[in-house]
PDB file with one MODEL, atoms N, CA, C and O in Angstrom:
MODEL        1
ATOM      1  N   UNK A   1      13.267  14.500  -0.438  1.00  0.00           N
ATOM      2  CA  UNK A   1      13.303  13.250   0.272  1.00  0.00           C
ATOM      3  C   UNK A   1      13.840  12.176  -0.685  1.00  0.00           C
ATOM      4  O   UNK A   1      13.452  12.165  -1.853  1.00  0.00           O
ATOM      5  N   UNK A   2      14.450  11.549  -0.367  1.00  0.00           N
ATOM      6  CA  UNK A   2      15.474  10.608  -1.029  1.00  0.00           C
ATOM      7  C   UNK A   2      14.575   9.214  -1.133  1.00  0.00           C
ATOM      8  O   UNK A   2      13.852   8.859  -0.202  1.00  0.00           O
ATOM      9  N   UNK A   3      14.701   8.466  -2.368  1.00  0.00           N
ATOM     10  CA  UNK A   3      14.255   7.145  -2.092  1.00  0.00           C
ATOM     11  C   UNK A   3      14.092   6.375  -1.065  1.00  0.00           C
ATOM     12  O   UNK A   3      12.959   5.995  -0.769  1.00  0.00           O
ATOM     13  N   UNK A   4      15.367   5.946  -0.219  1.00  0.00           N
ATOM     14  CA  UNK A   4      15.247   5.151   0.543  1.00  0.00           C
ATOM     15  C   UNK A   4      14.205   6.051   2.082  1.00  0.00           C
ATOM     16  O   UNK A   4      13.277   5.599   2.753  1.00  0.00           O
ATOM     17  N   UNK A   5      14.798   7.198   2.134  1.00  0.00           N
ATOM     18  CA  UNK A   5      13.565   8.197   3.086  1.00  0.00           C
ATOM     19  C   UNK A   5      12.627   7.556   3.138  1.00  0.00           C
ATOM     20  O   UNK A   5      12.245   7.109   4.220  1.00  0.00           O
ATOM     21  N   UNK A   6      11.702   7.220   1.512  1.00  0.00           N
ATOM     22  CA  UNK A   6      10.305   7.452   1.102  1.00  0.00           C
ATOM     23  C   UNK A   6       9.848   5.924   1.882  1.00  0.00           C
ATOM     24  O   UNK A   6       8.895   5.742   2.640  1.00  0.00           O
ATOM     25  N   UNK A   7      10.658   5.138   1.511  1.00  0.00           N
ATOM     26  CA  UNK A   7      10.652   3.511   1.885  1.00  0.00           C
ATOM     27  C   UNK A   7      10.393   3.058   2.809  1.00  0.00           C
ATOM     28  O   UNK A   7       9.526   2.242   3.123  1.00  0.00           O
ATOM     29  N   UNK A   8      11.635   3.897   3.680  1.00  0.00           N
ATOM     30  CA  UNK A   8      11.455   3.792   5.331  1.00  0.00           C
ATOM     31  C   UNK A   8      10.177   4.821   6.000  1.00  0.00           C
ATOM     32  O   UNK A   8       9.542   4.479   6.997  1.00  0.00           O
ATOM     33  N   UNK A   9       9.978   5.905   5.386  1.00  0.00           N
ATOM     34  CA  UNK A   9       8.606   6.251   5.974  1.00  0.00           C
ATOM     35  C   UNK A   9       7.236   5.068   5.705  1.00  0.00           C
ATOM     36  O   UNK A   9       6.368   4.717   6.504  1.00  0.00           O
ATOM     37  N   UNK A  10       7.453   4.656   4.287  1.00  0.00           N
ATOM     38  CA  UNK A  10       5.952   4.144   4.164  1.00  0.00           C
ATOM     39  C   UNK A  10       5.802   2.455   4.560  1.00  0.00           C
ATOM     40  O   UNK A  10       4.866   1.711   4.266  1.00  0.00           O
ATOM     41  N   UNK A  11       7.615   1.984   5.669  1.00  0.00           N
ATOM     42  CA  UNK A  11       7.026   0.986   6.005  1.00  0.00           C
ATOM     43  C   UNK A  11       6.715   1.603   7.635  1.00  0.00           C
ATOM     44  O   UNK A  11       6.169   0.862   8.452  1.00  0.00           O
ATOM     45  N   UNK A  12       7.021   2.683   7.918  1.00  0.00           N
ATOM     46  CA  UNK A  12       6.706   3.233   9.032  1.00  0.00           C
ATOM     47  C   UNK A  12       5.094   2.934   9.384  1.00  0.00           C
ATOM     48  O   UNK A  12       4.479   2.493  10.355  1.00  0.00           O
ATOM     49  N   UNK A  13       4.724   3.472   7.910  1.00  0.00           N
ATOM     50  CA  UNK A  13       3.215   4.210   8.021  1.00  0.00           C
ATOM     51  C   UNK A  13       2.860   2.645   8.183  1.00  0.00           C
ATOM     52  O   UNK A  13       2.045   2.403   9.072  1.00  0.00           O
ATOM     53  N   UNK A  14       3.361   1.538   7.440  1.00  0.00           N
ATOM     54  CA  UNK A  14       2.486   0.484   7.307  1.00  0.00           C
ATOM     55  C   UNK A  14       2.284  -0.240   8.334  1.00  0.00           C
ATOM     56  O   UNK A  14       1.376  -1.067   8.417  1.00  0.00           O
ATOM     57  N   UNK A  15       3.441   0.104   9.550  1.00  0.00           N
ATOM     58  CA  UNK A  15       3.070  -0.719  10.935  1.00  0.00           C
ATOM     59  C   UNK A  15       2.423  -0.128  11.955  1.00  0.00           C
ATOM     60  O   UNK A  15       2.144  -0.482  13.101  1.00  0.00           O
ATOM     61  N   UNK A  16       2.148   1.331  10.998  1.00  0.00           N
ATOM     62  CA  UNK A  16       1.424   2.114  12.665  1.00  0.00           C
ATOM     63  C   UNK A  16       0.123   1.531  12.429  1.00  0.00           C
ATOM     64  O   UNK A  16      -0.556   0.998  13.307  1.00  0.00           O
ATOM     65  N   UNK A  17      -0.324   1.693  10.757  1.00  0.00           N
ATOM     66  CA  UNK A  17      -1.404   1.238  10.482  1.00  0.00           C
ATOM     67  C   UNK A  17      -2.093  -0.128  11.281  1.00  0.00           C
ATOM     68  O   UNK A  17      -3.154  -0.256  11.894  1.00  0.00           O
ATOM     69  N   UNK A  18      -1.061  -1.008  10.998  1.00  0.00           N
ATOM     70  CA  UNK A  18      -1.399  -2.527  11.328  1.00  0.00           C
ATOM     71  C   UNK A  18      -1.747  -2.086  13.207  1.00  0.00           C
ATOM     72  O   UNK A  18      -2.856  -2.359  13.668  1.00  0.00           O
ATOM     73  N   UNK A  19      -0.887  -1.550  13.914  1.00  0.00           N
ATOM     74  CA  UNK A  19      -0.733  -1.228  15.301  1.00  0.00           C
ATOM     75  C   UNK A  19      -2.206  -0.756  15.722  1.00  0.00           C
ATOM     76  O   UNK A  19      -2.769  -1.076  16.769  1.00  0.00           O
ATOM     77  N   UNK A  20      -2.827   0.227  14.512  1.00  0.00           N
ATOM     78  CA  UNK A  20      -4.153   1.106  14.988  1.00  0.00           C
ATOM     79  C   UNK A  20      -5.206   0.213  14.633  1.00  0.00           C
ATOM     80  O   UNK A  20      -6.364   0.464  14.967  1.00  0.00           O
ATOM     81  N   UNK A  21      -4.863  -0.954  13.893  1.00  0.00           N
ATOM     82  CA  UNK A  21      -5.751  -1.966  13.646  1.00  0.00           C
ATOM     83  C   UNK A  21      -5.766  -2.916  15.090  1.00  0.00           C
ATOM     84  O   UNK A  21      -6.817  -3.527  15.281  1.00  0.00           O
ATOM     85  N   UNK A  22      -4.902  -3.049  15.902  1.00  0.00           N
ATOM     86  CA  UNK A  22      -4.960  -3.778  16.825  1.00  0.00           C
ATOM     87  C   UNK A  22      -5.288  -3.362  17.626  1.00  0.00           C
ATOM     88  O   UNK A  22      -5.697  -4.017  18.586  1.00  0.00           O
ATOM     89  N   UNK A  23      -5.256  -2.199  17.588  1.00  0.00           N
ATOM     90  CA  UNK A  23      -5.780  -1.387  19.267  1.00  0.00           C
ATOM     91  C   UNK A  23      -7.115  -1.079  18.574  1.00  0.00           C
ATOM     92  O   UNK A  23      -7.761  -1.959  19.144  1.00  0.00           O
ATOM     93  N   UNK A  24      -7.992  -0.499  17.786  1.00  0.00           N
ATOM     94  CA  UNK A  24      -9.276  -0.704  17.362  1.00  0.00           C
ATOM     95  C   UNK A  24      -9.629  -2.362  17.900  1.00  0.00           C
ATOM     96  O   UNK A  24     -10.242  -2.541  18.952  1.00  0.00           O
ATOM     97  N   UNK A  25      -9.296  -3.182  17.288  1.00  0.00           N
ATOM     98  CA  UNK A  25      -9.982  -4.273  17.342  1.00  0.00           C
ATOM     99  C   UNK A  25      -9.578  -4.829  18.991  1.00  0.00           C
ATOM    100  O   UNK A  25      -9.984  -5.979  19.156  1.00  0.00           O
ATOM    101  N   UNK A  26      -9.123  -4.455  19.782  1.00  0.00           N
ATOM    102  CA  UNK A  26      -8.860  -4.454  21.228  1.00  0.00           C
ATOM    103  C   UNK A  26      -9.836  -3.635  22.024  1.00  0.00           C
ATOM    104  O   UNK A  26     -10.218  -4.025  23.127  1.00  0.00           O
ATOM    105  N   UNK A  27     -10.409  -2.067  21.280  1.00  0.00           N
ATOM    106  CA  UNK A  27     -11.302  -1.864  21.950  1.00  0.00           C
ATOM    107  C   UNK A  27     -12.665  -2.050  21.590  1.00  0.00           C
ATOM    108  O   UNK A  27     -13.427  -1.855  22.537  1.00  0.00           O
ATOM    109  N   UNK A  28     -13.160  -2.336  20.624  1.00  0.00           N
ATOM    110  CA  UNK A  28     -13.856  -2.706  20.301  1.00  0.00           C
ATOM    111  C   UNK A  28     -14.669  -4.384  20.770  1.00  0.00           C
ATOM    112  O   UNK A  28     -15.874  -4.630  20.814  1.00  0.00           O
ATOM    113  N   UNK A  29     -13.476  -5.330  21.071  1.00  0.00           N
ATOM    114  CA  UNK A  29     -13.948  -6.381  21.282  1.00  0.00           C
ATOM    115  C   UNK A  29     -14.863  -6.528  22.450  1.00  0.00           C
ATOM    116  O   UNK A  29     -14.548  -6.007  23.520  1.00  0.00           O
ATOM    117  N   UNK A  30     -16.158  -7.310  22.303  1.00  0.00           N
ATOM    118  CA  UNK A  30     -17.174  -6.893  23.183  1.00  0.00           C
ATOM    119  C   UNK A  30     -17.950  -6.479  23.954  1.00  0.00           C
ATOM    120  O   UNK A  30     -18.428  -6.772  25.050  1.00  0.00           O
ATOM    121  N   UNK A  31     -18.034  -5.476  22.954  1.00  0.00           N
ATOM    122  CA  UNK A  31     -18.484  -4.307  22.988  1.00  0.00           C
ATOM    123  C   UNK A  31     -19.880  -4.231  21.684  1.00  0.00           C
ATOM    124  O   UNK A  31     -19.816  -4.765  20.576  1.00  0.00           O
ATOM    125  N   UNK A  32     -20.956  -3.491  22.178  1.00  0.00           N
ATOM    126  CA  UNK A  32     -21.953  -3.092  21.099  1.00  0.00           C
ATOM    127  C   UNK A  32     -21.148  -2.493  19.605  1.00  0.00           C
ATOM    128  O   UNK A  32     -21.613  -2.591  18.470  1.00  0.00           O
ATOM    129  N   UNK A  33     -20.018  -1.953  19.936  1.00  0.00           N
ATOM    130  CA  UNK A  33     -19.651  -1.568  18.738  1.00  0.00           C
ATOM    131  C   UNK A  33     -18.864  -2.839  17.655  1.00  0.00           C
ATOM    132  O   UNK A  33     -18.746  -2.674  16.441  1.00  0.00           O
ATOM    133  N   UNK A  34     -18.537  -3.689  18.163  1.00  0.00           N
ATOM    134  CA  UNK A  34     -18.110  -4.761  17.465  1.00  0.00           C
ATOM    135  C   UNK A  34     -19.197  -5.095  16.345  1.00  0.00           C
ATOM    136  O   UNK A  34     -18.773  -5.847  15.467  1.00  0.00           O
ATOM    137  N   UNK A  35     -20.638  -4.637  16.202  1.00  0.00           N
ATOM    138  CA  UNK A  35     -21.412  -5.525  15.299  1.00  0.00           C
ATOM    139  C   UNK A  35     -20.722  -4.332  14.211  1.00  0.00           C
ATOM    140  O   UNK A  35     -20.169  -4.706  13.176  1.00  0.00           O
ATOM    141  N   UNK A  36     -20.793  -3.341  14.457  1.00  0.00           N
ATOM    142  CA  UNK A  36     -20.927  -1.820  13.486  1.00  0.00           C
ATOM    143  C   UNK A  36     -19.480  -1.891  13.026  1.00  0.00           C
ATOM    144  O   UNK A  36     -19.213  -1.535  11.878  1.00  0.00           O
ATOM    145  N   UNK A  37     -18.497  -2.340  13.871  1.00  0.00           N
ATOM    146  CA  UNK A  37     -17.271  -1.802  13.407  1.00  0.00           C
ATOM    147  C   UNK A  37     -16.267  -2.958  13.590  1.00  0.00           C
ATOM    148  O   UNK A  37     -15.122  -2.754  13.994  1.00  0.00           O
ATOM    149  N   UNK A  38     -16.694  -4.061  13.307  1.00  0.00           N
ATOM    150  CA  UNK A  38     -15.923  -5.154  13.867  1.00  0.00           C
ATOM    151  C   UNK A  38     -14.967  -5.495  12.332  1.00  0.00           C
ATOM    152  O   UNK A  38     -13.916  -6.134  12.391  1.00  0.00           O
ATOM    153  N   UNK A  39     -15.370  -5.110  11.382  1.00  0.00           N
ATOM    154  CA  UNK A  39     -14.295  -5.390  10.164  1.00  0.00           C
ATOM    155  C   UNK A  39     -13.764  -4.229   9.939  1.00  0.00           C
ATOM    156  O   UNK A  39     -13.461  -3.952   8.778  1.00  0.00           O
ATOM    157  N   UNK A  40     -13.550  -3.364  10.905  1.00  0.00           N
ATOM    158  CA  UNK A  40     -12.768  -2.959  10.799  1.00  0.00           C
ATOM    159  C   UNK A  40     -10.938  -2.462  10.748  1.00  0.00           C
ATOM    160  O   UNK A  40     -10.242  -1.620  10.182  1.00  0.00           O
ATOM    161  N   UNK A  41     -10.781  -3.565  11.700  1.00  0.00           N
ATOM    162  CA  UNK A  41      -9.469  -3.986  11.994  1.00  0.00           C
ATOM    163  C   UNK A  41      -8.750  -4.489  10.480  1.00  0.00           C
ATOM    164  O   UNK A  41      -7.703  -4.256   9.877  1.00  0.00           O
ATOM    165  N   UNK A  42      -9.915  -5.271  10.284  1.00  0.00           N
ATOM    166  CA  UNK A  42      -9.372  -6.202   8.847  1.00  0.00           C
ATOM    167  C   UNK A  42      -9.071  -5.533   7.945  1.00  0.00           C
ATOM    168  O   UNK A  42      -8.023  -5.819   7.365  1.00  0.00           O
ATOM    169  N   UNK A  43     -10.050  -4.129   7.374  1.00  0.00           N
ATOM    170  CA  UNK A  43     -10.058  -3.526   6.709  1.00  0.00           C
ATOM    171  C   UNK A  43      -8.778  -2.315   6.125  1.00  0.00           C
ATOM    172  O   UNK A  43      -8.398  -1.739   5.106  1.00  0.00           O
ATOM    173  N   UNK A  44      -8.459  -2.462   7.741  1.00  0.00           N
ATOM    174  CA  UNK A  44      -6.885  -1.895   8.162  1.00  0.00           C
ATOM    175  C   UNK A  44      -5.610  -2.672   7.426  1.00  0.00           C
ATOM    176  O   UNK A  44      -4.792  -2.521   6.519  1.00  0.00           O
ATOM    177  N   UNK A  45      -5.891  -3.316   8.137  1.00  0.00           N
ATOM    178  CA  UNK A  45      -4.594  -4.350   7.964  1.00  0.00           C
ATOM    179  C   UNK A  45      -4.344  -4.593   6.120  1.00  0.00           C
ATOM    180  O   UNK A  45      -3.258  -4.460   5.556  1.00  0.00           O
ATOM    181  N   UNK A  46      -5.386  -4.893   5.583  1.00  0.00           N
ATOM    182  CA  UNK A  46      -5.698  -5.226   4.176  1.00  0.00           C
ATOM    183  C   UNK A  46      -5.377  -3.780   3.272  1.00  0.00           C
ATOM    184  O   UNK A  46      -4.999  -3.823   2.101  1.00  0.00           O
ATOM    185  N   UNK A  47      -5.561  -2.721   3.903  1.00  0.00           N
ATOM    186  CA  UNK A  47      -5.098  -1.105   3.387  1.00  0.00           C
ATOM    187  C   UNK A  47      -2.907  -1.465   3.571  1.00  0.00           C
ATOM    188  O   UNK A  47      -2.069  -1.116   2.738  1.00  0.00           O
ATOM    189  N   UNK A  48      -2.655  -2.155   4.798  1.00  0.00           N
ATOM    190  CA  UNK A  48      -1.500  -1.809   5.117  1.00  0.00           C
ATOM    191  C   UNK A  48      -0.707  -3.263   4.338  1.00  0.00           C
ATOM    192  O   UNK A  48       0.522  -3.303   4.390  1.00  0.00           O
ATOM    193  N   UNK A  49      -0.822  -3.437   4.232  1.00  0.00           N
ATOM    194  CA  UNK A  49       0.076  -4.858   3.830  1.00  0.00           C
ATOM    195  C   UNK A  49      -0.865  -6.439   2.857  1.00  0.00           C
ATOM    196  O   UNK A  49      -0.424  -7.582   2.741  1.00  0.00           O
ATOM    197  N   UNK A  50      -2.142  -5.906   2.351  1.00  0.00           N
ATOM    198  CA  UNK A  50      -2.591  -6.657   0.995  1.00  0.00           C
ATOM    199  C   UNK A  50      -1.565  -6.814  -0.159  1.00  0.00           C
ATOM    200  O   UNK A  50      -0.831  -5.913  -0.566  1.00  0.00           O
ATOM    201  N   UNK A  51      -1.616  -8.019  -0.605  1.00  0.00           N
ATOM    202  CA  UNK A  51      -0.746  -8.352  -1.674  1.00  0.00           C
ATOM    203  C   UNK A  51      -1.414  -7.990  -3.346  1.00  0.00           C
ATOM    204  O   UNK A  51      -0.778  -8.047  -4.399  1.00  0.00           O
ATOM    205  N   UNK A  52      -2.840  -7.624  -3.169  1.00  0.00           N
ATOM    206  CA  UNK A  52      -3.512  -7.202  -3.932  1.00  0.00           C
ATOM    207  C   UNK A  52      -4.171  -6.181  -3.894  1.00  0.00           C
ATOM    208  O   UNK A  52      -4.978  -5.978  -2.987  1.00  0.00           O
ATOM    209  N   UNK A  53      -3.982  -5.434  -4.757  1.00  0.00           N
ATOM    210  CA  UNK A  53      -4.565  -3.520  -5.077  1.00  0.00           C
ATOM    211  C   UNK A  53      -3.992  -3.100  -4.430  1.00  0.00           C
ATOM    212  O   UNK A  53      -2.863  -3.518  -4.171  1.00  0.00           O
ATOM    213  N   UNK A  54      -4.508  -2.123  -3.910  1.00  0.00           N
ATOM    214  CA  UNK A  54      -4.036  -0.709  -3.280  1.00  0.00           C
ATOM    215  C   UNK A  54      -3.442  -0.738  -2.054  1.00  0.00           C
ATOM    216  O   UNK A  54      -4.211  -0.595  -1.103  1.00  0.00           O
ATOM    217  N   UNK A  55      -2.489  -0.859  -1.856  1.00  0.00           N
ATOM    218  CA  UNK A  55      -1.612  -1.109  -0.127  1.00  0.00           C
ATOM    219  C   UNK A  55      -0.543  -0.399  -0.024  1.00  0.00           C
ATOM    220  O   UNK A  55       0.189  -0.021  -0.937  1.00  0.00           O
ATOM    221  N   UNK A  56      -0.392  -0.105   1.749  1.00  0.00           N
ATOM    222  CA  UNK A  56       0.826   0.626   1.474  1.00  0.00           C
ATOM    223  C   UNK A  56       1.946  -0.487   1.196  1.00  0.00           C
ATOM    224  O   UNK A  56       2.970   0.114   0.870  1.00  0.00           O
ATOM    225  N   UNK A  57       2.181  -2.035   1.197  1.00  0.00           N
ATOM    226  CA  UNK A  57       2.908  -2.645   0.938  1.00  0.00           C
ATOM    227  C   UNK A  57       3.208  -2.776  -0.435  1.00  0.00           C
ATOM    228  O   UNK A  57       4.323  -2.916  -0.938  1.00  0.00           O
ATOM    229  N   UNK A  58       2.128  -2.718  -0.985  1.00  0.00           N
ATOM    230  CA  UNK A  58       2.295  -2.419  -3.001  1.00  0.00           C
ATOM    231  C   UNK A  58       3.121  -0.873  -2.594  1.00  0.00           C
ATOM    232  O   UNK A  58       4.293  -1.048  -2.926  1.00  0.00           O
ATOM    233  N   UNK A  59       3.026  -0.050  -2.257  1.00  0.00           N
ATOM    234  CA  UNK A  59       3.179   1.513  -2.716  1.00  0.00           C
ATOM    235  C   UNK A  59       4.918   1.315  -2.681  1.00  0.00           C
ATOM    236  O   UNK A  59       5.798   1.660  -3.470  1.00  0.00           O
ATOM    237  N   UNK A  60       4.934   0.700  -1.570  1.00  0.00           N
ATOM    238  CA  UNK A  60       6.581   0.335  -1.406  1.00  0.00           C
ATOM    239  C   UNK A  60       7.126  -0.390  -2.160  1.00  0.00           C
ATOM    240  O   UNK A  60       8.330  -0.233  -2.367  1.00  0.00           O
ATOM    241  N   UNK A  61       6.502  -1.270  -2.715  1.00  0.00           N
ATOM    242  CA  UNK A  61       7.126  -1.958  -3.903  1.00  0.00           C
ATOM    243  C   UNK A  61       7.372  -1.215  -4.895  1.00  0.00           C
ATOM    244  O   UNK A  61       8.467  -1.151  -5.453  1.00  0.00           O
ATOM    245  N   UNK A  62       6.108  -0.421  -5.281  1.00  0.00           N
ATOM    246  CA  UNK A  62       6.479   0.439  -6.861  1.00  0.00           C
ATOM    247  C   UNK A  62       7.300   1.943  -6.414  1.00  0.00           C
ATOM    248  O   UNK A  62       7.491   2.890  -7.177  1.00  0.00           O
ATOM    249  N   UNK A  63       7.721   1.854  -4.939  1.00  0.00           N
ATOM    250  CA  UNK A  63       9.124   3.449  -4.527  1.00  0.00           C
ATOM    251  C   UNK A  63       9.987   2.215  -5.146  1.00  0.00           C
ATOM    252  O   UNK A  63      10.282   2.276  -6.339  1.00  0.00           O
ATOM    253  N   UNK A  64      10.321   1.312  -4.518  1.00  0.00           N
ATOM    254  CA  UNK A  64      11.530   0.245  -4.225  1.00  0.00           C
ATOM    255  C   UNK A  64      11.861   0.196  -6.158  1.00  0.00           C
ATOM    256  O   UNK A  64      12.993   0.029  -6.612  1.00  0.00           O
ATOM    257  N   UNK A  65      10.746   0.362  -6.938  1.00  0.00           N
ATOM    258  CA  UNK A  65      11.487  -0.162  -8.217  1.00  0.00           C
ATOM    259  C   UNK A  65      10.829   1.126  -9.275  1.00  0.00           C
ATOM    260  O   UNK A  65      10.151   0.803 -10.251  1.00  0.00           O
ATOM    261  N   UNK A  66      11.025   2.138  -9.056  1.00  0.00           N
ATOM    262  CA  UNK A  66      10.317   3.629 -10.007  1.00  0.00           C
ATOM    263  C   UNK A  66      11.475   3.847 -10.442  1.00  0.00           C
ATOM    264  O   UNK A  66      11.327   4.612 -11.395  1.00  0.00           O
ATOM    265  N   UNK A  67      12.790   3.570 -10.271  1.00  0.00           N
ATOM    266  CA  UNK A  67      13.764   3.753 -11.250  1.00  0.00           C
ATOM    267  C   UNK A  67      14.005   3.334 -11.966  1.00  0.00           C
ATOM    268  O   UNK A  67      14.362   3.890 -13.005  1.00  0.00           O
ATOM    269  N   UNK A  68      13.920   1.906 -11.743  1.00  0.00           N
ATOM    270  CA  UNK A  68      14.159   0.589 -12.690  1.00  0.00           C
ATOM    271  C   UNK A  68      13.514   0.717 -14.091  1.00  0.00           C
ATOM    272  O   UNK A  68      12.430   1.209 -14.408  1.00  0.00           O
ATOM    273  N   UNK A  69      14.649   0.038 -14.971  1.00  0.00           N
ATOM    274  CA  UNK A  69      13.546  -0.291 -16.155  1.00  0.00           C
ATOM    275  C   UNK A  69      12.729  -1.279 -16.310  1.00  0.00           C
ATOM    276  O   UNK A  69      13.141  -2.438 -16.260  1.00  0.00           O
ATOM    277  N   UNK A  70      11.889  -1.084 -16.449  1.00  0.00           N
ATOM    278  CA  UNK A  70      10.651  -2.071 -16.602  1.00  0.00           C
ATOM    279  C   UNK A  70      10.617  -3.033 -17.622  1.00  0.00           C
ATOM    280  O   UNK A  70      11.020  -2.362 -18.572  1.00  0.00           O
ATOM    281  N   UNK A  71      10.339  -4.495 -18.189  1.00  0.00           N
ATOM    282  CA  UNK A  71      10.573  -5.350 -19.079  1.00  0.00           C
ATOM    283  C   UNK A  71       8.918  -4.364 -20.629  1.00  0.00           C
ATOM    284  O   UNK A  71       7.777  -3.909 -20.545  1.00  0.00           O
ATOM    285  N   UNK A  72       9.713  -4.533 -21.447  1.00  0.00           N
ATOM    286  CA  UNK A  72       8.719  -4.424 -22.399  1.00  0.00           C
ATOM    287  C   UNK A  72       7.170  -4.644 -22.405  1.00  0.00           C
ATOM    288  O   UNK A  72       6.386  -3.729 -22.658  1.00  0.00           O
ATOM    289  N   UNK A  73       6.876  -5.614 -22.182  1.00  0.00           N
ATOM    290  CA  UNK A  73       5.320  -6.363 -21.700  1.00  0.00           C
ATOM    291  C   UNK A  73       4.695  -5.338 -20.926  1.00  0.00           C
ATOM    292  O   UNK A  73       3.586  -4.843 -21.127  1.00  0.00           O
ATOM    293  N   UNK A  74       5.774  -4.981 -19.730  1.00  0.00           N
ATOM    294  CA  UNK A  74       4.415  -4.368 -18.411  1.00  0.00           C
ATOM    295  C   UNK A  74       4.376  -2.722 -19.111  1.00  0.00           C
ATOM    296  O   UNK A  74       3.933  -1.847 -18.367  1.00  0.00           O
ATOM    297  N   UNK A  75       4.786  -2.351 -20.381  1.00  0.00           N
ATOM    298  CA  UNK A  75       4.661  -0.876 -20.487  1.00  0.00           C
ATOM    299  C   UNK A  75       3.323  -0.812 -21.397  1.00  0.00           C
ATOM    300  O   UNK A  75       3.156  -1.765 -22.159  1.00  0.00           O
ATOM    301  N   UNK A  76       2.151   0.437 -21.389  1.00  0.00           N
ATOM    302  CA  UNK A  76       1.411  -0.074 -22.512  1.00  0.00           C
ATOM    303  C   UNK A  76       2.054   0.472 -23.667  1.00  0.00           C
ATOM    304  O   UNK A  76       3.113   1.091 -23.771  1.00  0.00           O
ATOM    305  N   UNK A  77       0.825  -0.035 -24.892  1.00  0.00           N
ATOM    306  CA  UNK A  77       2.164   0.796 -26.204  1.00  0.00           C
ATOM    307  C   UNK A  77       2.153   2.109 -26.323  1.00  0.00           C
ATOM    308  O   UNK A  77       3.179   2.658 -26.724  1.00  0.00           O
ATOM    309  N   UNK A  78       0.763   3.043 -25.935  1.00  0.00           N
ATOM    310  CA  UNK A  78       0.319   4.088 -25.948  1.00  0.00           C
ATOM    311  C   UNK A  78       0.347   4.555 -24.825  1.00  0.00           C
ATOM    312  O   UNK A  78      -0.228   3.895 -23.960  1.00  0.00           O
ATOM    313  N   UNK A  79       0.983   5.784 -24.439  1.00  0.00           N
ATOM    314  CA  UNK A  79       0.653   6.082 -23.124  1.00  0.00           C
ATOM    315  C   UNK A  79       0.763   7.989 -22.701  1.00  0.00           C
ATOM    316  O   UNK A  79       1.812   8.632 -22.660  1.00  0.00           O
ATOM    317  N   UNK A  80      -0.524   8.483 -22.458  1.00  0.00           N
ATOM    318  CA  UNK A  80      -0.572   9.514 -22.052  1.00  0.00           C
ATOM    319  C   UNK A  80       0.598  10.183 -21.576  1.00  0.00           C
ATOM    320  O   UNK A  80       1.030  11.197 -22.125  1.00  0.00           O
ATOM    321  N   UNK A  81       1.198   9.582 -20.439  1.00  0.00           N
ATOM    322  CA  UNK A  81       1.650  10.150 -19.661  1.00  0.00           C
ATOM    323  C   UNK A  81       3.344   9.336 -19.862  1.00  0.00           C
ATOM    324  O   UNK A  81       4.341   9.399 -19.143  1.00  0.00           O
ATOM    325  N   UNK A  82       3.150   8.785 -20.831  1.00  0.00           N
ATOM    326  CA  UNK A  82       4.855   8.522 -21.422  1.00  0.00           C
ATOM    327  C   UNK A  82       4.928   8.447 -22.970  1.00  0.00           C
ATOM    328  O   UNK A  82       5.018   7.522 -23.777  1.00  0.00           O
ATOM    329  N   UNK A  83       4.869   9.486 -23.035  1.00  0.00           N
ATOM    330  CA  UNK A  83       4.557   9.843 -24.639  1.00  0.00           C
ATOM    331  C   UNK A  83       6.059   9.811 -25.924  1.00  0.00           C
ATOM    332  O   UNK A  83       6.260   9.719 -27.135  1.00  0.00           O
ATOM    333  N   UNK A  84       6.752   9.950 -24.704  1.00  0.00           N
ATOM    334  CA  UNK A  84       8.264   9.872 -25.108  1.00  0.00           C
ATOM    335  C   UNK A  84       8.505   8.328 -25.226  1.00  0.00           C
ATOM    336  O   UNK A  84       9.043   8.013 -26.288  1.00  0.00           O
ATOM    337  N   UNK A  85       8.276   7.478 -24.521  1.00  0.00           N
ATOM    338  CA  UNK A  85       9.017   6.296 -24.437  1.00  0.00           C
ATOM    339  C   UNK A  85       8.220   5.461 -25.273  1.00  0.00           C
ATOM    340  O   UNK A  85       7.055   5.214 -24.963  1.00  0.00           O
ATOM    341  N   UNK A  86       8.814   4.946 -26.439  1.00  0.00           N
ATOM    342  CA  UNK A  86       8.560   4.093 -27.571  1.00  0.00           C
ATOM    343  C   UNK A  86       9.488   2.925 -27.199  1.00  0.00           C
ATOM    344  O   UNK A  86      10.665   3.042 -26.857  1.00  0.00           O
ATOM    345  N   UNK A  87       8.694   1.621 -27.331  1.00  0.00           N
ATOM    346  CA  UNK A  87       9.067   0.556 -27.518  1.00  0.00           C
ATOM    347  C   UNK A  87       9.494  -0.117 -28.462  1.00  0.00           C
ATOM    348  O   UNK A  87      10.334  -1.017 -28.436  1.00  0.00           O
ATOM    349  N   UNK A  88       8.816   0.384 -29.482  1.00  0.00           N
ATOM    350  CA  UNK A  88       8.686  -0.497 -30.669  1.00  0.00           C
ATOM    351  C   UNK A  88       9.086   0.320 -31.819  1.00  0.00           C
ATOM    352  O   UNK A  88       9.075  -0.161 -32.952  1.00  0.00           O
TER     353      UNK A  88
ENDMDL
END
């Protein structure tokens, strides 16, 4: 699967997400289950498109730039899993 593939699937995934957040919070609305499951919609939406931690909107950012070279600063100096790449 090719980069741009990966991109266009995971903004796929990110609007079905948002979509299953709206139809949850559509059936849910008043309803007994709204006390139990009423953040849940939010909880959705915040998985699909948060600008902070874990989202599929971050995930697409770091497909959109995994080739790129990265500026010095954001690499650490030590790194397990890039044992090859010396900065300094």
């Amino acid at each position: 699967m090719t980069q741009t593939e990966k991109i266009e699937r995971l903004g796929k995934a990110e609007s079905m997400v948002i979509e299953a957040a709206d139809i949850i919070e559509e059936c849910i609305h008043m309803t007994d289950l709204g006390k139990r499951f009423g953040d849940l919609p939010d909880k959705l939406r915040s998985l699909a498109s948060s600008n902070d931690g874990d989202s599929i909107r971050n995930l697409i950012r770091e497909t959109e730039y995994a080739d790129e070279e990265h500026p010095v600063w954001t690499r650490p100096l030590v790194s397990v899993k890039n044992t090859d790449r010396k900065d300094i």
